[in-house]
C-alpha positions as CSV (number, residue, x, y, z in Angstrom):
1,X,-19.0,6.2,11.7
2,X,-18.1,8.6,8.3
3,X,-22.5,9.7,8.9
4,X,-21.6,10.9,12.7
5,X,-17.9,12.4,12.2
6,X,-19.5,14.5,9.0
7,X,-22.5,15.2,11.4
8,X,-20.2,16.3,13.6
9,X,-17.8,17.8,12.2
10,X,-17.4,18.3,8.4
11,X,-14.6,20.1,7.9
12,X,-12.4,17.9,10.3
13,X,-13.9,15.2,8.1
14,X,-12.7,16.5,5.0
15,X,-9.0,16.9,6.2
16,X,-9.0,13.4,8.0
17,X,-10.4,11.5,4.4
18,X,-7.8,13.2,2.6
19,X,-5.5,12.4,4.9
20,X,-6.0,8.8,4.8
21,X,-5.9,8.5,1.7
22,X,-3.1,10.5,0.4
23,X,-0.5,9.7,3.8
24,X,-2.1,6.5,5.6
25,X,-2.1,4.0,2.7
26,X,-6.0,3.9,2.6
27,X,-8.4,3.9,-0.2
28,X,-11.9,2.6,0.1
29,X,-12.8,4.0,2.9
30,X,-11.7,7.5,2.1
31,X,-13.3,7.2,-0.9
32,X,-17.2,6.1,1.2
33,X,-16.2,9.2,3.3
34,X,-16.2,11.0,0.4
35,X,-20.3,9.7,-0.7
36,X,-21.1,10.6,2.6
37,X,-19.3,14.1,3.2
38,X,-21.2,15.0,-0.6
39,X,-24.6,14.7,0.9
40,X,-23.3,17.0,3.8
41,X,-21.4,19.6,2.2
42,X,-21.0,19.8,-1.6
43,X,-18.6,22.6,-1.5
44,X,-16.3,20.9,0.8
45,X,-16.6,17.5,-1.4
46,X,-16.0,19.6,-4.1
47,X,-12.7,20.8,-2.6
48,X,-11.1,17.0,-2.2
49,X,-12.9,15.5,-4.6
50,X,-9.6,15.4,-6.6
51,X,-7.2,14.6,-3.8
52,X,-9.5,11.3,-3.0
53,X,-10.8,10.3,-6.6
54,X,-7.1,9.8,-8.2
55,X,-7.7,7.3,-10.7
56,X,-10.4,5.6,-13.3
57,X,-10.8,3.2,-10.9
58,X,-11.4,5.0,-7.5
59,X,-14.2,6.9,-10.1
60,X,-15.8,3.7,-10.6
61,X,-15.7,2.6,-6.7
62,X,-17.2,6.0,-5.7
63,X,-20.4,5.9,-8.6
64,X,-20.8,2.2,-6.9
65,X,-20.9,3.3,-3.5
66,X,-23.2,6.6,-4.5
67,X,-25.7,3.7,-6.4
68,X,-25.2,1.4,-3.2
69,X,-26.2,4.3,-0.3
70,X,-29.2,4.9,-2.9
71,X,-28.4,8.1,-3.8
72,X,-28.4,8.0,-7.8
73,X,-25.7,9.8,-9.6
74,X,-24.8,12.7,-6.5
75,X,-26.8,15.4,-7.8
76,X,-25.3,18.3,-10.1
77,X,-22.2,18.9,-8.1
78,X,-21.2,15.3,-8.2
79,X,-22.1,14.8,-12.0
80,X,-19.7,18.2,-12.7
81,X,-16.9,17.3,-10.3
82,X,-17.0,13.5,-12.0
83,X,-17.5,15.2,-15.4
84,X,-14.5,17.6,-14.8
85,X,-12.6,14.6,-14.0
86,X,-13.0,12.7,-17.1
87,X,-12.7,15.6,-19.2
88,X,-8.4,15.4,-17.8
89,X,-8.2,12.1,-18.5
90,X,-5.2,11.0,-21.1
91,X,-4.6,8.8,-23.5
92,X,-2.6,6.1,-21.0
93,X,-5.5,6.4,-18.6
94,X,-8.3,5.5,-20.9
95,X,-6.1,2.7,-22.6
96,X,-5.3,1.5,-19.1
97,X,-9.0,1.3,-18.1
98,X,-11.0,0.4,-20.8
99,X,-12.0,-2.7,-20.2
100,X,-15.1,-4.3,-18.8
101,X,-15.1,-5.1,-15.6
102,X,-17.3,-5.7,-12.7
103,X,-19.2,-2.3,-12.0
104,X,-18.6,0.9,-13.9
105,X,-16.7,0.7,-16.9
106,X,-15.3,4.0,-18.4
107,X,-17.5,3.4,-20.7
108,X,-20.3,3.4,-18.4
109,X,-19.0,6.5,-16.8
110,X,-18.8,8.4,-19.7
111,X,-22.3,7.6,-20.6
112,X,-23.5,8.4,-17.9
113,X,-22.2,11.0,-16.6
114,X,-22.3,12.5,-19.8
115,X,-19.0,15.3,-19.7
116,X,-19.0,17.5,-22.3
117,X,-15.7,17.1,-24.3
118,X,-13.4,20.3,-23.7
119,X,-11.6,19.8,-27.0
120,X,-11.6,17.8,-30.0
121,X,-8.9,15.4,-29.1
122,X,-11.5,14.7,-25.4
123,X,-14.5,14.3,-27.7
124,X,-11.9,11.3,-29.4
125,X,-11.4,10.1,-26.5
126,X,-14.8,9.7,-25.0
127,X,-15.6,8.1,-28.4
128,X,-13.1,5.7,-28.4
129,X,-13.7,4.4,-24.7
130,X,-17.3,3.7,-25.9
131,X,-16.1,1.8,-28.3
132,X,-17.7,4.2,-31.4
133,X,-14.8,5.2,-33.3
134,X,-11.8,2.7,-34.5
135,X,-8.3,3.4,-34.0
136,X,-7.5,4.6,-37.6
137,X,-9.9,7.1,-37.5
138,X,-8.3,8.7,-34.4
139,X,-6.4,12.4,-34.3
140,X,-2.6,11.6,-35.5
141,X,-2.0,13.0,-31.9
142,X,-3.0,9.7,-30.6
143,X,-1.3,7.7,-31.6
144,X,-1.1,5.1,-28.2
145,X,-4.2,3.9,-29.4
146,X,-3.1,3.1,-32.5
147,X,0.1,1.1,-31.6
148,X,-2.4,-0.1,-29.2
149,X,-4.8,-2.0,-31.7
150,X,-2.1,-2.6,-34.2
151,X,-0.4,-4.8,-30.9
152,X,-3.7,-6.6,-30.8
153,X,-3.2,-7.9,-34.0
154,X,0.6,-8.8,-33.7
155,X,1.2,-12.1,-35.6
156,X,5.1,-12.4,-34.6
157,X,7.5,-10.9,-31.4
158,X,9.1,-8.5,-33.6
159,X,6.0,-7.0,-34.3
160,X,4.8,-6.8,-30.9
161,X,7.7,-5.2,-29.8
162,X,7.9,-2.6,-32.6
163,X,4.0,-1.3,-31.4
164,X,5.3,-1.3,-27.8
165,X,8.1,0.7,-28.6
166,X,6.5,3.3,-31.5
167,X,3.2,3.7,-28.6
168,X,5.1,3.6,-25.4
169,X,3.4,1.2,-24.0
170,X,3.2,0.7,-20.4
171,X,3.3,-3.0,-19.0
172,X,0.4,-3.0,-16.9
173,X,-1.4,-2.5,-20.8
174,X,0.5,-5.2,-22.6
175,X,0.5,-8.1,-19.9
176,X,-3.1,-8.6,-20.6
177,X,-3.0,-7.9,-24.0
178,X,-0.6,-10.2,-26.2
179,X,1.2,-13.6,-24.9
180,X,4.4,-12.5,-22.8
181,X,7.9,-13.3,-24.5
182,X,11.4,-12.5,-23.6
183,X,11.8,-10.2,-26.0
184,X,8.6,-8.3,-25.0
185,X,10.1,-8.2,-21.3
186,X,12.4,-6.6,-22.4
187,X,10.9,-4.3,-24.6
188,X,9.0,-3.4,-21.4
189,X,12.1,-3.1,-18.7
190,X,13.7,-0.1,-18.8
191,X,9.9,1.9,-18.2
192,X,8.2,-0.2,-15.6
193,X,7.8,1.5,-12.5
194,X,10.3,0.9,-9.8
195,X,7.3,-1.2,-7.9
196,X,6.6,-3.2,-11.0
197,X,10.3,-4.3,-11.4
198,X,10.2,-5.6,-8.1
199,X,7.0,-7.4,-8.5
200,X,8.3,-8.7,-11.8
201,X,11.7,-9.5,-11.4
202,X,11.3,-13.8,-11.2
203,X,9.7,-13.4,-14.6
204,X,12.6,-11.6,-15.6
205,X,14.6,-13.7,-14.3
206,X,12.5,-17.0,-15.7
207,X,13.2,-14.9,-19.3
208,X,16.9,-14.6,-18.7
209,X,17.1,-10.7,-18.9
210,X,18.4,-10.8,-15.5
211,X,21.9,-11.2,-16.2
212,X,21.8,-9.2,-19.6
213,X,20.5,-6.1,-17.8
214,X,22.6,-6.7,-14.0
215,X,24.5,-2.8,-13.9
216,X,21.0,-1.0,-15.0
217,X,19.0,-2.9,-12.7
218,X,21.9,-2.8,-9.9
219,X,21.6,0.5,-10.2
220,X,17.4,1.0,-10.4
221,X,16.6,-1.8,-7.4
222,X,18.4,0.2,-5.0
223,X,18.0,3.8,-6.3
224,X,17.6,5.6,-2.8
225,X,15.7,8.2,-4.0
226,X,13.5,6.5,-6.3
227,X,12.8,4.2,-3.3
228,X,11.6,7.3,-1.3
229,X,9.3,8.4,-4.2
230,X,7.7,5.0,-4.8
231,X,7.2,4.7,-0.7
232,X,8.5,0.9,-1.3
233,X,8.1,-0.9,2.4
234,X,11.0,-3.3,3.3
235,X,8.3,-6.1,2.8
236,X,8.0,-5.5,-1.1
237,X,12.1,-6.4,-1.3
238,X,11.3,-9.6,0.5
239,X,8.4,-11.0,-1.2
240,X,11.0,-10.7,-4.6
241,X,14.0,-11.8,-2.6
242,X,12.0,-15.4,-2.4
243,X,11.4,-16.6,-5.6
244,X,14.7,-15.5,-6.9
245,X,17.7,-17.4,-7.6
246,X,20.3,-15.3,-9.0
247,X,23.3,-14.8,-6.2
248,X,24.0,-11.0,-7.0
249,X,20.7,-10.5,-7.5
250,X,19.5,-11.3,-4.0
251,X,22.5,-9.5,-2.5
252,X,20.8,-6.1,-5.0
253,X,17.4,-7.0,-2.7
254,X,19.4,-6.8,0.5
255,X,20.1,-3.6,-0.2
256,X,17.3,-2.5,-1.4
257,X,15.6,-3.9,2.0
258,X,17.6,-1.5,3.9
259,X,17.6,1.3,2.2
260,X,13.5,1.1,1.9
261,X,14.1,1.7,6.6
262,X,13.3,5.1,5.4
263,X,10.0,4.3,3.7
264,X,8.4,3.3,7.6
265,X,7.5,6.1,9.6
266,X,9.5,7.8,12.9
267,X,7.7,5.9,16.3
268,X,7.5,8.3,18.8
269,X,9.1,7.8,22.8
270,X,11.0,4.1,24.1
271,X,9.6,0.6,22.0
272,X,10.2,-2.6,23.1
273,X,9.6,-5.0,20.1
274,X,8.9,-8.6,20.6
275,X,8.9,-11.1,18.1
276,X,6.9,-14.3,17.7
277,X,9.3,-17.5,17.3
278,X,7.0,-20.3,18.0
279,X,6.6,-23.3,15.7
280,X,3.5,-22.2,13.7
281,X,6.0,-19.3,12.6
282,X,7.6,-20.6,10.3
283,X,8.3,-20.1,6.6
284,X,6.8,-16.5,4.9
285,X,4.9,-15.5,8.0
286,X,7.9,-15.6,9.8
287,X,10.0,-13.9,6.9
288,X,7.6,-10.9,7.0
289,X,7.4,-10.6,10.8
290,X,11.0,-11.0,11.3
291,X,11.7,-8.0,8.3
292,X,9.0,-5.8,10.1
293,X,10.8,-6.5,13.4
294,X,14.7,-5.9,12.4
295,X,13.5,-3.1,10.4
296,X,12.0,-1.5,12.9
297,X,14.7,-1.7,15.0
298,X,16.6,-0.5,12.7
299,X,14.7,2.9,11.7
300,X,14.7,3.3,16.3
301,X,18.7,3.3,15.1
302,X,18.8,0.6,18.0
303,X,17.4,2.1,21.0
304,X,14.6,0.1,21.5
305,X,14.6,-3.3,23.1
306,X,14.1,-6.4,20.9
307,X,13.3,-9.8,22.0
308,X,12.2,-13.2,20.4
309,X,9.4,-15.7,22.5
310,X,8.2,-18.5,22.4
311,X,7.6,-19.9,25.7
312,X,10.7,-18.3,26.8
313,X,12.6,-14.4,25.9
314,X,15.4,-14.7,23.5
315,X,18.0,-12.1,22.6
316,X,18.5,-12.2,18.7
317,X,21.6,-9.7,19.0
318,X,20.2,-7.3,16.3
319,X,22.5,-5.4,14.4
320,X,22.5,-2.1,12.5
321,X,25.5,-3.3,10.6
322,X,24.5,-7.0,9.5
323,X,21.4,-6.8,6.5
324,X,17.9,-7.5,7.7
325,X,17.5,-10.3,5.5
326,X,20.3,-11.7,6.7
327,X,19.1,-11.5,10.2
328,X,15.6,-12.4,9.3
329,X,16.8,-15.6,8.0
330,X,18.5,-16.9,11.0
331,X,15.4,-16.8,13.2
332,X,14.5,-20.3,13.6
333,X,10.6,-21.3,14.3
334,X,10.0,-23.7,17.5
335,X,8.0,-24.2,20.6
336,X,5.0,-23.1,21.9
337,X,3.6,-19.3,22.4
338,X,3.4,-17.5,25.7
339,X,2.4,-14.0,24.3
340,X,2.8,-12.2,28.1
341,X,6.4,-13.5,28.7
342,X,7.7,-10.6,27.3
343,X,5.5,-8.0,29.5
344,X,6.3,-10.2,32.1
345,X,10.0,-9.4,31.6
346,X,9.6,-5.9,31.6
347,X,7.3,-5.9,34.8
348,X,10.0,-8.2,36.7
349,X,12.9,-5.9,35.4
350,X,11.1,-2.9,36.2
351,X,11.7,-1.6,32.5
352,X,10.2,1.6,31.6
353,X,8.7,1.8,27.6
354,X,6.3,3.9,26.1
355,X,5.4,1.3,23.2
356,X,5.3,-2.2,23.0
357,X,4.7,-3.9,20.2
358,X,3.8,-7.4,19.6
359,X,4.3,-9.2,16.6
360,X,2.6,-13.0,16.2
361,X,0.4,-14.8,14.8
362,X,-1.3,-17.6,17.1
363,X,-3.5,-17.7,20.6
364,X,-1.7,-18.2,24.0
365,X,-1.2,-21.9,24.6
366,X,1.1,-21.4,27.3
367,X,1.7,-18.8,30.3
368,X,0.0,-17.0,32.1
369,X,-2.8,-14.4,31.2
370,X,-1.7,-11.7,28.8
371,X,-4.7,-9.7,30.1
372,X,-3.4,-10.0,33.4
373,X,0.5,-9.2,32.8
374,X,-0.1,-6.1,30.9
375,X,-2.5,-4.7,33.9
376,X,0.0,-5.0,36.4
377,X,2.5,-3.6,33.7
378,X,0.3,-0.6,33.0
379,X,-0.4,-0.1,37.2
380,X,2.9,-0.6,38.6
381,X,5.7,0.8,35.7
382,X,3.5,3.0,33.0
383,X,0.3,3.4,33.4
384,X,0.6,4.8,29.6
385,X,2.6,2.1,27.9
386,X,0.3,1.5,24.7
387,X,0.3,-1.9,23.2
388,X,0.1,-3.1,19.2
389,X,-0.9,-6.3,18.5
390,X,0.4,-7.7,15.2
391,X,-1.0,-10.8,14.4
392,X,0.2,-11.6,10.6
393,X,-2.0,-14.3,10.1
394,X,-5.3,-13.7,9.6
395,X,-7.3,-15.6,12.4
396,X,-9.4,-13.2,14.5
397,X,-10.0,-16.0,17.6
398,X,-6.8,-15.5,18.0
399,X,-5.3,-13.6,21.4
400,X,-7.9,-11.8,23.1
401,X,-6.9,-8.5,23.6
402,X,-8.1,-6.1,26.7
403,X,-10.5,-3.1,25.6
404,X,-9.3,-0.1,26.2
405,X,-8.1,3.0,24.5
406,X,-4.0,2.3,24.7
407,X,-4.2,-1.0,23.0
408,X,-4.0,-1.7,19.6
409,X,-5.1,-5.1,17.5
410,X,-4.2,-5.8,14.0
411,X,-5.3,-8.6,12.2
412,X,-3.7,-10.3,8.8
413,X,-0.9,-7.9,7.2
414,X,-0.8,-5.0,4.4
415,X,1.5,-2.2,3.9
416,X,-1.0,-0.2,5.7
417,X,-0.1,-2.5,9.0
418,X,3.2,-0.2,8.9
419,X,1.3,3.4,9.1
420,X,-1.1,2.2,11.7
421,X,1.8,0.7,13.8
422,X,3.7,4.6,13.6
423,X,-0.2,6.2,14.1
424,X,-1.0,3.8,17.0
425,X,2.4,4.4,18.9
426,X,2.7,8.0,18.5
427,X,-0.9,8.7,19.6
428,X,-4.4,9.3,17.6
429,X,-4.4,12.5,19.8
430,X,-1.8,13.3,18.0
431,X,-2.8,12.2,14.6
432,X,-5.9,14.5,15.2
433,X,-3.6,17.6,15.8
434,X,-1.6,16.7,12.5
435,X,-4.8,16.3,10.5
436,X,-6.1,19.3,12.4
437,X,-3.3,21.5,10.7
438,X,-4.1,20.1,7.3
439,X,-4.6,22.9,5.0
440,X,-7.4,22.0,2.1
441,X,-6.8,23.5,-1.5
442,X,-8.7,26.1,-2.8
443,X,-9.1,24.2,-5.5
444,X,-7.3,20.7,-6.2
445,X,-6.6,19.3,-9.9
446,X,-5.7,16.1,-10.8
447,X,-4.7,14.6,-15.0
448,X,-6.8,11.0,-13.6
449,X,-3.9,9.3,-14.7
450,X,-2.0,8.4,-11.1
């Protein structure tokens, strides 16, 4: 639990909640770590407070969770670390979370945690989140806010869009704001976040902008680099590629699939992958299991050994060459599900891997025990062959995994499936050297704007 491993260990604490939430796609629960480690050690929770508590909204998760283990507002160290965070809070981030929602509203935040406003432009802000001061009244230097409210009260599209562009506004601001036209797309295109576009692009392509922007967003979709900065999994391309209808466009996603290979992290020693084709695989689930599998394979640059099931081990003749959608699409979904054929075929074969991972979504219906395959795997070719279990549906009576400390069970799927998969193969011994020669900041700052 975060109580014992603070107990424990503090300082290893610190490093492993930063960590997860800056490099292992976690949020929440770096963020309870954090309550926890501030009843333990102020000065260390002072040190990441900023590396964990990255936005207005982990702020208002982390006062919940403070109120829920009953301990008030922190103390004086939390109130000043939580004031000093509000006091770098810009203009987009307080326009971005104003609003009421369940929990603590900025405004609640600033009320109660009362920060004392480091300039005059703060003091506006502080005001204007508490809803005391109206736009007009703001420093000229604000002037988001005021294209802002004068948006709010935009009786035609060409008004809209002239407040969009004389404020800047972000997308994420205006979607919930006015009612969403073509020309307000576009207003909005050429500044949405590389994730956003992708998220976006059927409405884009509902609004006909597609075609009337193809070389710029060519060009953006698969933008290597942009790609690495954003982090953007192979799985984000795929969700778009499906509700798209424009030819070029899904050949752009394609791309975009494999260039996002690099986004996945190394896997460490021999993998055998092996992929569930049964008939309850079929349509998305199979579509995400089958892009997780080929890209995979594809970041092991082939050495590794991939097989389909069902009942029975099929060779899907991967290719680095041929596009993982493409080769994703081909699987068909039929038969029933023997989840230990494929140990089986490395036990009879005598075939030596260090990983095997396991990617399905359904309990054994036919076989033999999966249980009883990987035991005499694990005592008669490696006795430290670790196992991830995939399962991208969500149903946790599903296969019955042995307990023990080389195999690995994942239920329903999220981007942070990928990271655990990379963590899991490669050895939490390892993760705990890696976190172990994590350096913390001296001191950390952060705008509260990410």
């Amino acid at each position: 639990s975060h109580e014992a491993a603070t107990d424990e260990d503090p300082f290893f604490m610190a490093k492993a909640i930063v960590y997860a939430r800056t490099k292992g796609f976690m949020r929440l629960q770096p963020i309870y770590g954090l309550v926890v480690l501030s009843g333990v050690s102020p000065n260390l929770f002072e040190r990441i407070f900023p590396l964990v508590i990255r936005t207005v909204a982990d702020l208002s998760d982390f006062l919940m969770l403070m109120k829920a283990a009953g301990r008030g507002q922190g103390g004086r160290v939390v109130k000043r670390v939580c004031a000093d965070f509000l006091n770098r809070l810009n203009e987009y981030a307080v326009l971005k979370y104003n609003g009421q929602g369940r929990g603590f509203s900025l405004s609640d935040m600033v009320r109660v945690i009362h920060p004392k406003p480091v300039s005059a432009i703060q003091s506006a802000l502080f005001a204007y989140s508490r809803g005391l001061v109206a736009a007009e009244d703001l420093p000229q230097e604000l002037s988001q806010f005021r294209a802002y409210e004068a948006l709010k009260m935009a009786k035609t599209e060409g008004e809209a869009v002239r407040f969009i562009k004389l404020g800047r506004l972000p997308h994420n601001i205006v979607t919930g704001t006015v009612k969403m036209t073509s020309g307000i797309w576009e207003a909005l295109l050429k500044d949405m976040p590389l994730f956003a576009l992708i998220r976006h692009l059927s409405v884009l392509e509902r609004h006909g902008l597609v075609e009337k922007h193809r070389e710029w967003l060519q060009e953006r979709i698969a933008d290597k680099e942009a790609i690495k900065r954003a982090m953007i999994l192979p799985q984000r391309y795929v969700e778009a590629y499906r509700y798209i209808n424009t030819h070029w466009l899904k050949d752009v996603l394609r791309l975009g699939v494999e260039k996002s290979v690099t986004s996945i992290p190394d896997i460490k020693g021999k993998t055998a992958i092996f992929l569930d084709r049964s008939g309850s695989m079929e349509g998305k689930i199979l579509m995400t299991a089958a892009t997780f599998a080929f890209s995979l394979y594809k970041k092991t640059c082939g050495d590794c050994l991939f097989m389909l099931f069902n009942t029975k081990l099929y060779d899907p003749k991967p290719s680095l060459y041929d596009s993982i959608i493409s080769q994703a699409e081909r699987i068909e979904a039929l038969g029933g599900t023997d989840t230990s054929v494929g140990i089986r075929h490395l036990l009879e074969n005598k075939i030596v891997v260090d990983n095997i991972i396991i990617i399905t979504d359904e309990e054994q219906n036919a076989g033999s025990s999966f249980n009883t395959q990987l035991s005499d795997y694990r005592r008669k070719i490696n006795s430290d062959a670790k196992v991830i279990i995939v399962n991208v549906s969500p149903y946790a009576n599903a296969m019955n995994p042995p307990e023990d400390e080389l195999t690995f069970y994942v239920y329903g799927w999220s981007d942070a499936v990928v990271s655990y998969v990379a963590n899991a193969a490669n050895g939490y011994c390892t993760l705990i050297d890696v976190i172990e020669n994590e350096v913390l900041p001296d001191a950390c700052r952060s705008d509260g704007s990410a």
